[in-house]
C-alpha positions as CSV (number, residue, x, y, z in Angstrom):
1,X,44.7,-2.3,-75.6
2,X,41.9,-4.5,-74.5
3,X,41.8,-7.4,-72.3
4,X,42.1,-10.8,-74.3
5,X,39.4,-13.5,-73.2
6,X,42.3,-15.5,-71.3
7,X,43.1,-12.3,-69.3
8,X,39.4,-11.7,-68.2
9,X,38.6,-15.2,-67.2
10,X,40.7,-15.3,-64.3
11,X,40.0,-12.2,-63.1
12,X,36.4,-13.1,-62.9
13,X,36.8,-15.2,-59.8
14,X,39.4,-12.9,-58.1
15,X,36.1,-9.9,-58.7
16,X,33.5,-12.4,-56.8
17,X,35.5,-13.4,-53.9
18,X,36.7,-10.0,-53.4
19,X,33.3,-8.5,-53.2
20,X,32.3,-11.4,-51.0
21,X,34.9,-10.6,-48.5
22,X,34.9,-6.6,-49.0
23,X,31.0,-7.5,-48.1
24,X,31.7,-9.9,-44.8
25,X,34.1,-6.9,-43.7
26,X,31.7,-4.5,-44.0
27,X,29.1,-5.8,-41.7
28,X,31.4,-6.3,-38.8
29,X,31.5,-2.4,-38.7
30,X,35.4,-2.0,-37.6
31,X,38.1,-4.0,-37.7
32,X,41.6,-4.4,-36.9
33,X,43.8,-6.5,-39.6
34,X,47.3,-8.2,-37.8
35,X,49.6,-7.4,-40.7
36,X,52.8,-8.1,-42.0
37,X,53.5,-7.1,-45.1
38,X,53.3,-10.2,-46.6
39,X,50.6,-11.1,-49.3
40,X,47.5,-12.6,-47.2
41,X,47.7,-10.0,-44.5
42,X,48.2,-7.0,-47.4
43,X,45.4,-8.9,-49.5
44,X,43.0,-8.6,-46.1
45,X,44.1,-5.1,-45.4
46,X,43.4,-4.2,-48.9
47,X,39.9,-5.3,-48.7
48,X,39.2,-4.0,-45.6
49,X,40.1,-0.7,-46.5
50,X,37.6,-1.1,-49.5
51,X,34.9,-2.0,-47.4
52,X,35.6,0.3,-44.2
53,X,37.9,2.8,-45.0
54,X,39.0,5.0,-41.8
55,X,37.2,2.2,-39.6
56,X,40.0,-0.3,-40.9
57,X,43.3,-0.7,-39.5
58,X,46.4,-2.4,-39.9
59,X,48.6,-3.1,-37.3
60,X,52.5,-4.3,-37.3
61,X,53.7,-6.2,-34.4
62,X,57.6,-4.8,-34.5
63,X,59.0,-7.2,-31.9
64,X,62.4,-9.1,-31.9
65,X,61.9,-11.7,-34.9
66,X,60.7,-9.1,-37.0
67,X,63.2,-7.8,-39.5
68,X,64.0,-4.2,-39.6
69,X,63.3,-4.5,-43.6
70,X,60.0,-6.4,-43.5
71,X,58.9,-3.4,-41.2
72,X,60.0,-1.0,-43.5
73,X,58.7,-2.7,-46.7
74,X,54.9,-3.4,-44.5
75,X,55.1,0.5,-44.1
76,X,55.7,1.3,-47.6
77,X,52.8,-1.5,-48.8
78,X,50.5,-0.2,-46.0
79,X,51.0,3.1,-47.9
80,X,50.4,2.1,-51.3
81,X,47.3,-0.1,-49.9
82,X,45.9,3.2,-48.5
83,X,45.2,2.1,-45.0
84,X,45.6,3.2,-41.6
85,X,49.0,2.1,-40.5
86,X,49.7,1.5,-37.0
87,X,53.2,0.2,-35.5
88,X,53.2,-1.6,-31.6
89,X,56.2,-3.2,-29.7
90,X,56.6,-5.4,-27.2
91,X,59.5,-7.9,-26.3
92,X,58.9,-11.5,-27.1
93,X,62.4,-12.0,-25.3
94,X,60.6,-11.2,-22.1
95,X,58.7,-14.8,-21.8
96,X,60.9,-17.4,-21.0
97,X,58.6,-19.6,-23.0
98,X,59.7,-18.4,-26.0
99,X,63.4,-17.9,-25.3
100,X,63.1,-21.7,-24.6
101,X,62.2,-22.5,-28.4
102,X,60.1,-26.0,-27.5
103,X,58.5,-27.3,-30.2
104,X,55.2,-25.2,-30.0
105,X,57.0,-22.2,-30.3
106,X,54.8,-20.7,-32.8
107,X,51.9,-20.9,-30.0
108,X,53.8,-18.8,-27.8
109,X,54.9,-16.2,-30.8
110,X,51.4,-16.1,-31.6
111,X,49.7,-16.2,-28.8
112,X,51.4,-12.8,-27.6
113,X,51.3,-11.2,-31.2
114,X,47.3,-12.0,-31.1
115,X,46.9,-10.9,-27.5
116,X,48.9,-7.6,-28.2
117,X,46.5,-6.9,-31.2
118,X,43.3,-7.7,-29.1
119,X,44.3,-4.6,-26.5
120,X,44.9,-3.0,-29.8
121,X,41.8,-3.3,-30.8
122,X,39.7,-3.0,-27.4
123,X,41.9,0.4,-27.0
124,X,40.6,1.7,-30.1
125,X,37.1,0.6,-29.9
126,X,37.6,-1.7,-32.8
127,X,35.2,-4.6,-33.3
128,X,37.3,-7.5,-34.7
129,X,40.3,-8.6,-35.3
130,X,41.4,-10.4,-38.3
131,X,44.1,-11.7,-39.6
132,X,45.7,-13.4,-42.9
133,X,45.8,-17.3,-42.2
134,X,44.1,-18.5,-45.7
135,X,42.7,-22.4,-46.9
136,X,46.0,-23.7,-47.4
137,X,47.6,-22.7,-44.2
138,X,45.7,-25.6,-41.4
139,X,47.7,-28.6,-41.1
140,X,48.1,-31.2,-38.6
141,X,51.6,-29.3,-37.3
142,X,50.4,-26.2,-37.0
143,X,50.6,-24.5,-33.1
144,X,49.9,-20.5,-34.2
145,X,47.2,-21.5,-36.1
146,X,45.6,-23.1,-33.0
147,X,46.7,-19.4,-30.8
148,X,45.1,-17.8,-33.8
149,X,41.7,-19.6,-33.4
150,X,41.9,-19.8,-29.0
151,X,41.8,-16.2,-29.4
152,X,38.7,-15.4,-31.5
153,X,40.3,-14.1,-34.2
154,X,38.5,-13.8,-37.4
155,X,40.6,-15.1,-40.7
156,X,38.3,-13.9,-44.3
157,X,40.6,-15.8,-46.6
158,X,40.1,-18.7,-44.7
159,X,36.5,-18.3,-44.1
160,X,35.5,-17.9,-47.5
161,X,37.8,-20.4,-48.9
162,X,40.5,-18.8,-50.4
163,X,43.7,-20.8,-50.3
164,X,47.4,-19.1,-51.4
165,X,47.0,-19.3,-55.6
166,X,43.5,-17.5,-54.9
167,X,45.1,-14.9,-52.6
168,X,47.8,-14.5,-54.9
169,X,45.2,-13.7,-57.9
170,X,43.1,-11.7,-55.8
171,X,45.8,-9.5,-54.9
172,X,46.9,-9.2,-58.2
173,X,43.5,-8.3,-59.8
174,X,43.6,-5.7,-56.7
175,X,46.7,-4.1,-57.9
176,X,48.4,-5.2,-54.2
177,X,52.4,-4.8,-55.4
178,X,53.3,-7.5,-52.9
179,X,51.0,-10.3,-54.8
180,X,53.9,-12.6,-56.0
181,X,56.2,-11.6,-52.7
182,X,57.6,-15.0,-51.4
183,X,56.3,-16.3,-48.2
184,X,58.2,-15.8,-44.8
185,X,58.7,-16.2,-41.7
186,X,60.0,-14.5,-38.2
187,X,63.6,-14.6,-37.6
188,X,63.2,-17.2,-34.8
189,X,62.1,-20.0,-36.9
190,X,65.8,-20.4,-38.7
191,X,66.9,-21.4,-35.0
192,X,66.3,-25.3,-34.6
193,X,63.9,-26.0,-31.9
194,X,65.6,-26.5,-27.9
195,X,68.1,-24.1,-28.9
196,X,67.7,-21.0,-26.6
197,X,66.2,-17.7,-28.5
198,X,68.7,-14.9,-27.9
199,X,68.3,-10.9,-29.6
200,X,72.0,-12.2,-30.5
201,X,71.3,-14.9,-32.9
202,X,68.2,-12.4,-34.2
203,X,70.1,-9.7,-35.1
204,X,72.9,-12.1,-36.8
205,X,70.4,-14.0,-38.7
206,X,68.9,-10.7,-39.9
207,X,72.3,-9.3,-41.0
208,X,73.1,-12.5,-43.2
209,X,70.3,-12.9,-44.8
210,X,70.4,-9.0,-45.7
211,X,73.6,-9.5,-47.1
212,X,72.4,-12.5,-49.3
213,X,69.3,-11.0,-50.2
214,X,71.5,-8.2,-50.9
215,X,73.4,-10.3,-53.6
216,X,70.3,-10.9,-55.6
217,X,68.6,-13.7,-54.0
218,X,65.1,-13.7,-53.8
219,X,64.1,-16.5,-51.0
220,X,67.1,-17.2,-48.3
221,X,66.6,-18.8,-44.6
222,X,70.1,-18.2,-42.5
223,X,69.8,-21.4,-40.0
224,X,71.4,-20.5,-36.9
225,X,72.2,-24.0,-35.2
226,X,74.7,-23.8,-32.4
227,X,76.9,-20.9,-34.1
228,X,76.7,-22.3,-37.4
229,X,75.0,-21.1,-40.5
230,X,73.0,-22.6,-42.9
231,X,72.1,-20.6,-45.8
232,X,69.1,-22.5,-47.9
233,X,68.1,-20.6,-50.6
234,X,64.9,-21.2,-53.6
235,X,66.1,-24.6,-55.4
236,X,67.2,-22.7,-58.8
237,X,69.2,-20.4,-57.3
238,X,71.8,-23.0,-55.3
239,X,73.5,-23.4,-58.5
240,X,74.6,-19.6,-58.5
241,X,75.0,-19.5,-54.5
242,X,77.7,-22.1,-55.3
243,X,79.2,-20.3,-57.8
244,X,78.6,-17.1,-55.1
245,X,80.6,-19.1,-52.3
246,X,83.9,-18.2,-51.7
247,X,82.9,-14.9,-51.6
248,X,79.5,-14.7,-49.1
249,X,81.1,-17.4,-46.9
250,X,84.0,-15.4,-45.4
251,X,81.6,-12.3,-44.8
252,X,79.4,-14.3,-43.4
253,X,81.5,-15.8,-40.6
254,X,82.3,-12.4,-40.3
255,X,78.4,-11.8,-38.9
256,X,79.8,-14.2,-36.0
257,X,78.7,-17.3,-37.1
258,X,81.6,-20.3,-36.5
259,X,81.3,-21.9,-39.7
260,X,79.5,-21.7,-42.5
261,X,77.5,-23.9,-45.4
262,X,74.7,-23.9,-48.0
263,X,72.4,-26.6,-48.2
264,X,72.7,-28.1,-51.7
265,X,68.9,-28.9,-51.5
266,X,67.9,-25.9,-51.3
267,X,64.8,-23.8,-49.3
268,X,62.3,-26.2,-47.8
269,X,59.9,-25.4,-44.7
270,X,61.1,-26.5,-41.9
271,X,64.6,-26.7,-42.9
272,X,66.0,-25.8,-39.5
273,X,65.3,-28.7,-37.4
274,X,66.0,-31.1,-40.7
275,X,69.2,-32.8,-40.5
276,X,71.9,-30.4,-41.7
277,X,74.0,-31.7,-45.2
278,X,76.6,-30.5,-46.9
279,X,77.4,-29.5,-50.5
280,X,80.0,-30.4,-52.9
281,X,80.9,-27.3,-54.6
282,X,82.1,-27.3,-58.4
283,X,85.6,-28.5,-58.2
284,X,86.2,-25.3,-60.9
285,X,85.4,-23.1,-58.0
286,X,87.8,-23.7,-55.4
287,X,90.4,-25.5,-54.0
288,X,88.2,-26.7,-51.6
289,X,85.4,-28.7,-53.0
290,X,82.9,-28.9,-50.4
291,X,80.2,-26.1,-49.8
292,X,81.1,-25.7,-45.8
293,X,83.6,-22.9,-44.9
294,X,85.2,-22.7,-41.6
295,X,87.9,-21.0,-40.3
296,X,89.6,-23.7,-39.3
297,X,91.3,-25.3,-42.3
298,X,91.3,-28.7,-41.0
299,X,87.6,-28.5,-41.9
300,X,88.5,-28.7,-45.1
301,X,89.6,-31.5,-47.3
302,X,91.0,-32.2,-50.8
303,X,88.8,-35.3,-50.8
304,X,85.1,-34.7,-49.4
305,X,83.0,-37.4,-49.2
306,X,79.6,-38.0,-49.8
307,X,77.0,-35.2,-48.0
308,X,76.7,-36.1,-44.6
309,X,75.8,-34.4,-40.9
310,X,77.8,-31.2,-39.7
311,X,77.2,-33.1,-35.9
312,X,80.4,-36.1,-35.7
């Protein structure tokens, strides 16, 4: 079957821009993409494989806020992309900077993902390293892009223009599975900012939101704030996590957490150092008609008011 006008049009663009970039890459001789699996990094991998082949190279940083599935899907993708795959470690635990969680945290994340990748590179005689950060990612709040920039590194999609949608496209015309993947983040950002960083509160995040993603939801942040979990997931899909509750609530305070709620407005960046609310849950549903579940019945009421603050 042939491709209708409306199906050639928009991959018109997708073809420039990617032989643009595949073109920039090329010149810089060798290069070393910071990837993660997610659709700008696997969008520059993809093209610099195109333009360098065996002198491209994508590298994983596998510390402690990365998710033992996103490693495992960026090693499958990495595969399917065709390019050199290469996995380093180190402990972000180790600076108390980080464990500290201030409000530049991302800075400090970054900073020592970015410096790992430079010895990366300098190790392996590679000439640059780039990275995903595209032309809708700088914003006035944004620390890691500013350790991004400190450090020389070299962002395509943002040099040439190309913002998320174009990414998105590009990727897609390129055949890159992960093209419509939804955006994410590490593991420390569900933890509001002041509270200490701990492997913990990682590895407890991680398991909840395997066990929601697990249940059929496609975007879900686990807030971790003082012991108590916050599950936000896409805005369409809060209906069903209500419907879902009674069941995920119980297994989730079975992860550790104290207590236990879903935030009735859903995923939103930035959720964890937003004001937590909570939900009134279908009175069909349960007994007890508000979204929070705690294992102290007193925390329940046959009367819930109006959404209001977990803090008294």
């Amino acid at each position: 079957m042939t491709d209708t006008k409306e199906e050639l049009e928009p991959a018109v663009p997708a073809a420039a821009r990617a032989a643009a970039v595949v073109a920039d890459l090329a010149a810089r001789g060798s290069v070393l993409v910071a990837y993660s699996g997610g659709v700008d990094s696997a969008l520059v991998a993809a093209l610099a494989v195109r333009a360098l082949g065996e002198r491209a190279l994508a590298v994983t940083a596998a510390a402690e806020t990365l998710a033992g599935a996103e490693l495992d899907h960026a090693r499958r993708l990495a595969a399917e992309i065709g390019i050199r795959h290469r996995v380093i470690t180190y402990s972000e635990l180790d600076d108390p900077e980080f464990v500290a969680n201030p409000d530049h945290r991302c800075y400090v994340c970054q900073g020592m993902r970015m410096d790992a990748m430079r010895r990366e590179a300098r190790r392996l005689g590679l000439a640059v390293v780039c990275d995903g950060t595209n032309a809708s990612d700088p914003g006035p709040d944004r620390p890691g892009l500013r350790a991004v920039r400190e450090r020389g590194v070299y962002s395509p999609l943002l040099a040439h223009g190309i913002d998320k949608p174009a990414a998105r496209a590009m990727a897609r015309w390129l055949g890159v599975s992960a093209w419509d993947r939804p955006a994410n983040a590490c593991l420390s950002s569900r933890i509001p900012h002041g509270q200490v960083v701990t492997l913990g509160k990682l590895r407890r995040i991680e398991a909840a939101e395997a066990l929601l993603a697990g249940d059929g939801f496609r975007i879900v942040r686990v807030r971790d704030d003082q012991g108590r979990a916050r599950v936000e997931v896409a805005a369409g899909e809060v209906e069903r996590l209500a419907t879902r509750w009674q069941d995920l609530a119980p297994r989730l305070r079975d992860l550790g957490f104290e207590r236990a709620a879903f935030d009735p407005r859903g995923y939103r960046r930035g959720g964890a150092d937003s004001p937590p609310v909570e939900s009134a849950a279908p009175a069909a549903l349960s007994a007890d008609p508000v979204a929070d579940s705690a294992a102290d019945p007193a925390a329940a009421s046959p009367a819930a008011p109006p959404p209001a603050s977990w803090r008294p």
